[in-house]
The first five atom37 places (N, CA, C, CB, O) and aatype in JSON, in Angstrom:
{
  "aatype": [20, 20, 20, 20, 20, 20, 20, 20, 20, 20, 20, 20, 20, 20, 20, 20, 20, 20, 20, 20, 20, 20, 20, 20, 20, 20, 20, 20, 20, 20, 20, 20, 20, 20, 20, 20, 20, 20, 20, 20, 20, 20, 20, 20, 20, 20, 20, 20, 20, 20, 20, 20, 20, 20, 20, 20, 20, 20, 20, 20, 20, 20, 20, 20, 20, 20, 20, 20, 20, 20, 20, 20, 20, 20, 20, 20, 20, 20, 20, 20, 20, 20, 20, 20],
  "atom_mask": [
    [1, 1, 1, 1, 1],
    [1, 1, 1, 1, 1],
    [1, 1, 1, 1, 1],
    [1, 1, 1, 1, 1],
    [1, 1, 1, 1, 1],
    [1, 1, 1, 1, 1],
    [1, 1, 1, 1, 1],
    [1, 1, 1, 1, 1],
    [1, 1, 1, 1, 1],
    [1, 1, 1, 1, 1],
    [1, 1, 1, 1, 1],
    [1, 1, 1, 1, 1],
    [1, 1, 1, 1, 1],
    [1, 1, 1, 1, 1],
    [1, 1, 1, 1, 1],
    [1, 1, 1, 1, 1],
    [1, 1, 1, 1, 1],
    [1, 1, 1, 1, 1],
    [1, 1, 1, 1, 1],
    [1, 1, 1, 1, 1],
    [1, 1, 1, 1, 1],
    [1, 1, 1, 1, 1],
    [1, 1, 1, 1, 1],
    [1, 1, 1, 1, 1],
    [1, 1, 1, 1, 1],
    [1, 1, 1, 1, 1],
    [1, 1, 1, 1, 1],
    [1, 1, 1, 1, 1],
    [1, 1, 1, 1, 1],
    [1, 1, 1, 1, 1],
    [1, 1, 1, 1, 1],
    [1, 1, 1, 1, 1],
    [1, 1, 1, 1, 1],
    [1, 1, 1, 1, 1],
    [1, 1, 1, 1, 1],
    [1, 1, 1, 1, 1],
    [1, 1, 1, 1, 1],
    [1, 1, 1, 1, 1],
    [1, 1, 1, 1, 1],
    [1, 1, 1, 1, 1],
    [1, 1, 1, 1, 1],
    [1, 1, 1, 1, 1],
    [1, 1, 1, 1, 1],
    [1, 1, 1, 1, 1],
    [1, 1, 1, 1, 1],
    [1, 1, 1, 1, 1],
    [1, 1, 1, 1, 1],
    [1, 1, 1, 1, 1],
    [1, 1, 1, 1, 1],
    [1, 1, 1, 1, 1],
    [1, 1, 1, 1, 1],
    [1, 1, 1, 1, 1],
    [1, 1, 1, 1, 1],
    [1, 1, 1, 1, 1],
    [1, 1, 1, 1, 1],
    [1, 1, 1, 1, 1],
    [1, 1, 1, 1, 1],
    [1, 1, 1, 1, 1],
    [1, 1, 1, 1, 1],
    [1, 1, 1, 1, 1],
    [1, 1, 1, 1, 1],
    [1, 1, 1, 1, 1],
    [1, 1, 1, 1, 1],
    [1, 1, 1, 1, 1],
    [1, 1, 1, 1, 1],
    [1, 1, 1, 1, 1],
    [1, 1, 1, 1, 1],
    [1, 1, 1, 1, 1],
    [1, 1, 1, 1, 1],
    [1, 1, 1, 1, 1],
    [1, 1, 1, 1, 1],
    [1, 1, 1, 1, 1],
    [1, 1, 1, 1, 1],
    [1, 1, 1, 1, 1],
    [1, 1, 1, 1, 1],
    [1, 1, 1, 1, 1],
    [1, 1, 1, 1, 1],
    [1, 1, 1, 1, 1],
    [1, 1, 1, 1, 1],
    [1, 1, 1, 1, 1],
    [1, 1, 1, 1, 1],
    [1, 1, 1, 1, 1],
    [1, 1, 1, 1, 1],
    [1, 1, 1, 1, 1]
  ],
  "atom_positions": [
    [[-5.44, 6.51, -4.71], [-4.76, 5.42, -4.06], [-3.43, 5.2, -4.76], [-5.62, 4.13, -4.06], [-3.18, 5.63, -5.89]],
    [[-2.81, 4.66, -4.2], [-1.48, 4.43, -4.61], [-0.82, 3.69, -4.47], [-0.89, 4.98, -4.43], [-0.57, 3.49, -3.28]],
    [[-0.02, 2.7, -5.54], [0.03, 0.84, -5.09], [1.34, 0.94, -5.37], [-0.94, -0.63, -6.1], [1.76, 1.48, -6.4]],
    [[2.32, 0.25, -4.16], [3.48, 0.1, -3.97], [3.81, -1.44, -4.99], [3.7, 0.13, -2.3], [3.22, -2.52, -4.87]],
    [[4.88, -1.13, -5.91], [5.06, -2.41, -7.1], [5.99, -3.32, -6.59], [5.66, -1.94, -8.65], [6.22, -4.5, -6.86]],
    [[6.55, -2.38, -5.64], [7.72, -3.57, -5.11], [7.22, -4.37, -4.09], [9.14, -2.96, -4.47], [6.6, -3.82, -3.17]],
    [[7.41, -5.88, -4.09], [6.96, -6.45, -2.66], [7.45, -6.11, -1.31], [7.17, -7.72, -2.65], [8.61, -5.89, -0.96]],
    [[6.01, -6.1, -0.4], [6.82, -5.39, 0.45], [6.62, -6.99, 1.91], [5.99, -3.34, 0.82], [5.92, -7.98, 2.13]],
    [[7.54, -6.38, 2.35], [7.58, -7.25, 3.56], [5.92, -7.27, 4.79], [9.12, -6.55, 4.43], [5.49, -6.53, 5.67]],
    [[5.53, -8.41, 4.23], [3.98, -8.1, 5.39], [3.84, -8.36, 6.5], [2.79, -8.7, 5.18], [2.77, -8.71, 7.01]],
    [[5.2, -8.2, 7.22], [5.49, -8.07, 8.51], [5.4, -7.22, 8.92], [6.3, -8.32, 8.86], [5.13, -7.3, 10.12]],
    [[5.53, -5.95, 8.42], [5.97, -4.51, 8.86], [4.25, -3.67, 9.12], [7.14, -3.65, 7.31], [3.22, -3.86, 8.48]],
    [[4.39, -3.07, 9.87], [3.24, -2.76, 10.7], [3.3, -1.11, 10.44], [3.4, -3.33, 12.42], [4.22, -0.6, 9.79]],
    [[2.46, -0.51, 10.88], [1.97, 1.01, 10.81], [3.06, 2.1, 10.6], [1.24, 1.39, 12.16], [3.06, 3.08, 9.86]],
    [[4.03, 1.61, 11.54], [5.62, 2.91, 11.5], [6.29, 1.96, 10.31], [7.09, 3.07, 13.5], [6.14, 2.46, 9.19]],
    [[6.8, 1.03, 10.32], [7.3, 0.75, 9.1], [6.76, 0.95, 7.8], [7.52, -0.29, 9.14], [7.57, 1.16, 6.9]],
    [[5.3, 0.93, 7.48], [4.88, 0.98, 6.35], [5.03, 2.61, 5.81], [3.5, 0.37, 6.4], [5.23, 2.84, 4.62]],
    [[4.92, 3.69, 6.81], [4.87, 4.66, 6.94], [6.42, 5.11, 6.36], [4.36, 4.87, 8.22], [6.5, 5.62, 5.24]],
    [[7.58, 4.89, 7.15], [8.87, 5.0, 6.7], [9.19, 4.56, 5.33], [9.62, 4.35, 7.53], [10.11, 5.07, 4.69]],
    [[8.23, 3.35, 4.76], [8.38, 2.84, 3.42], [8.28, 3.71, 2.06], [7.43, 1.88, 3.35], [8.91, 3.69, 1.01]],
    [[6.82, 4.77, 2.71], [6.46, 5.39, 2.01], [6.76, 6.59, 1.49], [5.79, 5.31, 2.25], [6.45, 7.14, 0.43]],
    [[7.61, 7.03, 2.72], [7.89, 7.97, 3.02], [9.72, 7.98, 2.5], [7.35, 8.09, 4.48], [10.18, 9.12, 2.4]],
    [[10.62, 6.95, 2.21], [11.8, 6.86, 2.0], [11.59, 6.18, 0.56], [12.59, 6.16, 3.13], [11.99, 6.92, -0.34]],
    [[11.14, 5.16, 0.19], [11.26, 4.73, -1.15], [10.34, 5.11, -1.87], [11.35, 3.51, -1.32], [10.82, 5.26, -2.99]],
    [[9.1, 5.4, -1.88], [8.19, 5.75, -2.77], [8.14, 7.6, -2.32], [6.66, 4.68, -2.54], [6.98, 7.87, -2.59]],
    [[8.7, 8.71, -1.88], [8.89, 9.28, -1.98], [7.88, 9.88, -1.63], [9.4, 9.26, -2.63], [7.84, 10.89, -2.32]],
    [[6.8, 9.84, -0.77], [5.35, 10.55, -0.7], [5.12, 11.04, 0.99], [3.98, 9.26, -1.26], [5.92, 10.96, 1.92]],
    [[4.06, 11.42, 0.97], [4.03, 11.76, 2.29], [2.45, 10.74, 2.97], [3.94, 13.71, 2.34], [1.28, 10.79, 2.6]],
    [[2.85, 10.22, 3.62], [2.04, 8.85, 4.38], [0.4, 9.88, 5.55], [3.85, 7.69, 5.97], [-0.69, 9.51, 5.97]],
    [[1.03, 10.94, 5.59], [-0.23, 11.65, 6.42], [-0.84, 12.81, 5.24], [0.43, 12.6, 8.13], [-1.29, 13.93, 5.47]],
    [[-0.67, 12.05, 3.75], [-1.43, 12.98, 2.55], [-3.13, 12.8, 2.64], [-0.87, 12.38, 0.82], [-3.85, 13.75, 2.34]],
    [[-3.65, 11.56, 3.07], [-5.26, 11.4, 2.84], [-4.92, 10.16, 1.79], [-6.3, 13.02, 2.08], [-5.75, 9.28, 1.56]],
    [[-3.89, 10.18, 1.32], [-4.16, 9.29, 0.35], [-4.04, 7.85, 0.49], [-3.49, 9.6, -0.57], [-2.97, 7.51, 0.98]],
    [[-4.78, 6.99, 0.22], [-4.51, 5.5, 0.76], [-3.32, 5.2, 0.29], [-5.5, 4.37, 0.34], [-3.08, 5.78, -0.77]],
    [[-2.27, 4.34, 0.75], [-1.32, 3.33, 0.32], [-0.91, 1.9, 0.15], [-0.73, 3.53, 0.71], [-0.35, 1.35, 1.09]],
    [[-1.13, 1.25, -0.95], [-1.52, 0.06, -0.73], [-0.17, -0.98, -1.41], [-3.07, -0.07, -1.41], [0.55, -0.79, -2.38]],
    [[-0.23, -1.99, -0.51], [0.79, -3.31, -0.77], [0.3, -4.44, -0.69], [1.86, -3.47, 0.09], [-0.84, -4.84, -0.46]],
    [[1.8, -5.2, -1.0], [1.39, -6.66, -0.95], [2.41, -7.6, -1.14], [0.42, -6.97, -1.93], [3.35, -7.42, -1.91]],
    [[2.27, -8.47, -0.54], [3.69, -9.41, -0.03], [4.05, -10.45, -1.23], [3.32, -10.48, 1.57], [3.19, -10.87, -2.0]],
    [[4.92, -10.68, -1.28], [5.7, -11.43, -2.13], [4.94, -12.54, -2.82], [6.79, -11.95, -1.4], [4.94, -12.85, -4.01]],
    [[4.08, -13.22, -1.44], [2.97, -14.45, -2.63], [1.4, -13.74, -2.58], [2.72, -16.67, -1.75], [0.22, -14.11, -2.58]],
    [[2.03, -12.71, -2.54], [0.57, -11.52, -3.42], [-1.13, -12.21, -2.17], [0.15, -12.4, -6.37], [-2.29, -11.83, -2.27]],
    [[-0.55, -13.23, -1.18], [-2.25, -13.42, -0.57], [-2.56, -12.35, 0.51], [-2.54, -15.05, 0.28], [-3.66, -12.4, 1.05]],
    [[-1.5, -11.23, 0.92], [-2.2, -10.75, 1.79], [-1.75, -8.77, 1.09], [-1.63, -11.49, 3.59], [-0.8, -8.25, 0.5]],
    [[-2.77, -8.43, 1.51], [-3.09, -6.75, 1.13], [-3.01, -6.29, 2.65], [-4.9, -6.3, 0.26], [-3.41, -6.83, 3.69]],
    [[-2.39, -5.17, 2.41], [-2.64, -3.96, 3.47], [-2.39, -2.51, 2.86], [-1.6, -4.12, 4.8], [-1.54, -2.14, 2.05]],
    [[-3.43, -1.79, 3.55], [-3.66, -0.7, 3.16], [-3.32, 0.75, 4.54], [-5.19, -0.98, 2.61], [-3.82, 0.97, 5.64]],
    [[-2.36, 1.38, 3.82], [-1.71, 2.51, 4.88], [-3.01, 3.71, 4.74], [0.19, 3.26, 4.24], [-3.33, 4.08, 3.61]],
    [[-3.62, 4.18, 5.79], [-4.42, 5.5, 5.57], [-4.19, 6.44, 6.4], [-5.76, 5.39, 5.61], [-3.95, 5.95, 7.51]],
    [[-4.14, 7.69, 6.39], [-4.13, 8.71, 7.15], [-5.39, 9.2, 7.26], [-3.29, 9.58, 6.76], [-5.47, 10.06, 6.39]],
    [[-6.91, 9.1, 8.1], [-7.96, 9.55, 8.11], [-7.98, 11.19, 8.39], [-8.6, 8.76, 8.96], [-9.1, 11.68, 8.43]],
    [[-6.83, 12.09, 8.57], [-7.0, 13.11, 9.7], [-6.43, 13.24, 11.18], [-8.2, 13.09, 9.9], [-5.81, 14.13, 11.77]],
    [[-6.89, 12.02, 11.5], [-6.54, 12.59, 13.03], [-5.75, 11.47, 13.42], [-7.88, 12.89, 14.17], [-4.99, 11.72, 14.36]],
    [[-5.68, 9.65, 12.71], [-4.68, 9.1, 13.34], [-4.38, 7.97, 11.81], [-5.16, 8.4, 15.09], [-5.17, 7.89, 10.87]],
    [[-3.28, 7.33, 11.92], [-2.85, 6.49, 10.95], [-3.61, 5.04, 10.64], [-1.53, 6.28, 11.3], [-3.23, 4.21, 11.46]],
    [[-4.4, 4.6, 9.86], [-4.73, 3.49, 9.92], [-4.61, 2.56, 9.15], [-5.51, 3.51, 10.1], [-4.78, 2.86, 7.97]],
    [[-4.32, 1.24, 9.43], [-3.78, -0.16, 8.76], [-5.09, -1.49, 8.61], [-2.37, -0.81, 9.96], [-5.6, -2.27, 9.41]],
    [[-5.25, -1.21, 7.21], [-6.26, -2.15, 7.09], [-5.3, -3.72, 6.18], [-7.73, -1.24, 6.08], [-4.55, -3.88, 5.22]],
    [[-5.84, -4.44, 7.07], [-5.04, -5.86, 6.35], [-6.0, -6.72, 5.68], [-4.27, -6.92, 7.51], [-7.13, -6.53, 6.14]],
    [[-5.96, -7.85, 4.51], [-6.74, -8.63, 3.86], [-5.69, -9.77, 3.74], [-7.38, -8.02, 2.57], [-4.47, -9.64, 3.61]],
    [[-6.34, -10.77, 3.81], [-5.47, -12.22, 3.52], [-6.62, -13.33, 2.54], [-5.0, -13.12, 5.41], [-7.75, -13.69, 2.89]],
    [[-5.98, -13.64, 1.43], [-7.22, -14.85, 0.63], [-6.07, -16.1, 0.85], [-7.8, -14.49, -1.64], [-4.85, -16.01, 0.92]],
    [[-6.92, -17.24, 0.94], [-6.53, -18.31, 1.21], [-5.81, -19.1, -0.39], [-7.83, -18.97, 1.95], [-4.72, -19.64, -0.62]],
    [[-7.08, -18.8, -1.28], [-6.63, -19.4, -2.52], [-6.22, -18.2, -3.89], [-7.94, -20.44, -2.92], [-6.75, -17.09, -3.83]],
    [[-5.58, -18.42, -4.7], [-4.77, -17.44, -5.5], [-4.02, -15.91, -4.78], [-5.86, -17.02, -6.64], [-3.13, -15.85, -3.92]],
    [[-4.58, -15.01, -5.32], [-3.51, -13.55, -5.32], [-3.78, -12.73, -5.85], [-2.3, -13.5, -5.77], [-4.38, -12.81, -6.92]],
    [[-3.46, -11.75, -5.35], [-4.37, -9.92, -5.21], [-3.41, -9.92, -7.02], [-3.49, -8.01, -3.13], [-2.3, -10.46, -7.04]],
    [[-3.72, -9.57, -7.74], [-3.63, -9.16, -9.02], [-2.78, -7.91, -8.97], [-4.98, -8.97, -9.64], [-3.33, -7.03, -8.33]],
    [[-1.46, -7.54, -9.52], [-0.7, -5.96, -9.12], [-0.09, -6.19, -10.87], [0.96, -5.86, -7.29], [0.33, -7.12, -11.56]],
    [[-0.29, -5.07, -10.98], [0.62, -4.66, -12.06], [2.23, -4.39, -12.3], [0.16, -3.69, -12.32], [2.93, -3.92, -11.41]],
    [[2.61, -4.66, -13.3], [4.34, -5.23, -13.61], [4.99, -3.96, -12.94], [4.96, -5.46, -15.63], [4.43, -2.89, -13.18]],
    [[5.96, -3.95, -12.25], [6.84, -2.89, -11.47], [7.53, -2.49, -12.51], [7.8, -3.36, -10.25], [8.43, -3.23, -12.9]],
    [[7.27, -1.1, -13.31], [7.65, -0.12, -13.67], [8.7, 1.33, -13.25], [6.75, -0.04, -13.83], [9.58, 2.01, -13.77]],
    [[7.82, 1.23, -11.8], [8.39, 1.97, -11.04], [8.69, 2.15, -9.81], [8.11, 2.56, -11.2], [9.91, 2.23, -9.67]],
    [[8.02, 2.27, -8.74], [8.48, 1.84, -7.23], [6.98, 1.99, -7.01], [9.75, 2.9, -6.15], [6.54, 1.17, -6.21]],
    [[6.02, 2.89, -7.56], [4.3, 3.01, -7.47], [3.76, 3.48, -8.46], [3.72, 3.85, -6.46], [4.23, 3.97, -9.48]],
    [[2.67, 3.3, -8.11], [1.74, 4.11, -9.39], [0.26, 4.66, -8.3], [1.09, 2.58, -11.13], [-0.06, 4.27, -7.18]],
    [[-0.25, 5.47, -9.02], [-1.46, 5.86, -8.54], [-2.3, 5.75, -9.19], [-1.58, 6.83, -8.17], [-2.12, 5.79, -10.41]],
    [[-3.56, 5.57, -8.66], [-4.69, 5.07, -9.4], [-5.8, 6.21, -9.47], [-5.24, 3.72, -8.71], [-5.77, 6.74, -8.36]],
    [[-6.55, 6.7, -10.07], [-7.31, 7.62, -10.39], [-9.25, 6.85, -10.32], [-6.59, 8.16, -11.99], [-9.74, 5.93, -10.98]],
    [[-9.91, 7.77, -9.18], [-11.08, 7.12, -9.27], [-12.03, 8.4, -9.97], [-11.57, 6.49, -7.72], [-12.21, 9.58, -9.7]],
    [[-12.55, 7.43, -11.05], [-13.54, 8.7, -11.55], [-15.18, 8.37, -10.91], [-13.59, 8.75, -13.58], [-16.01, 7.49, -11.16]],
    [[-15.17, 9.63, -9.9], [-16.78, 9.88, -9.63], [-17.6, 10.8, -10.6], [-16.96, 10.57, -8.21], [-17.48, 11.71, -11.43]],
    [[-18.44, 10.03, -10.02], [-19.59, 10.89, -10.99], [-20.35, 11.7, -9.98], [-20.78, 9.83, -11.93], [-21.27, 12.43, -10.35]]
  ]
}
């Protein structure tokens, strides 16, 4: 997975998030790999996926506090899941 540090605008929908990813974070949006953001007062998440066969946008919104992101270093980072 891979978490975009800069806030991103949580207006922007499936082609925009896609162009985001694809122009500032430098990646390719139909990799498999999830892409994940989050808006300026950190309450709502969305997540960019490419399953294979079509693009999909999963959204989350919390009412009280904020999705937790780490200090912008760089424009993303990727996260590493270790299975067992």
């Amino acid at each position: 997975m891979h978490l975009a540090l800069v806030c991103t605008d949580t207006r922007k929908g499936i082609h925009g998030l896609a162009a985001l990813v694809e122009e500032q974070l430098k990646r390719d949006p139909f990799s498999g790999h999830p892409f994940a953001f989050r808006g300026k007062r950190a309450s709502i998440l969305k997540v960019l996926f490419w399953d294979g066969n079509k693009l999909c946008l999963f959204t989350t919104r919390i009412d009280r506090g904020g999705f937790v992101w780490p200090r912008p270093s760089a424009t993303a980072i990727a996260l590493a899941v270790n299975a067992r």
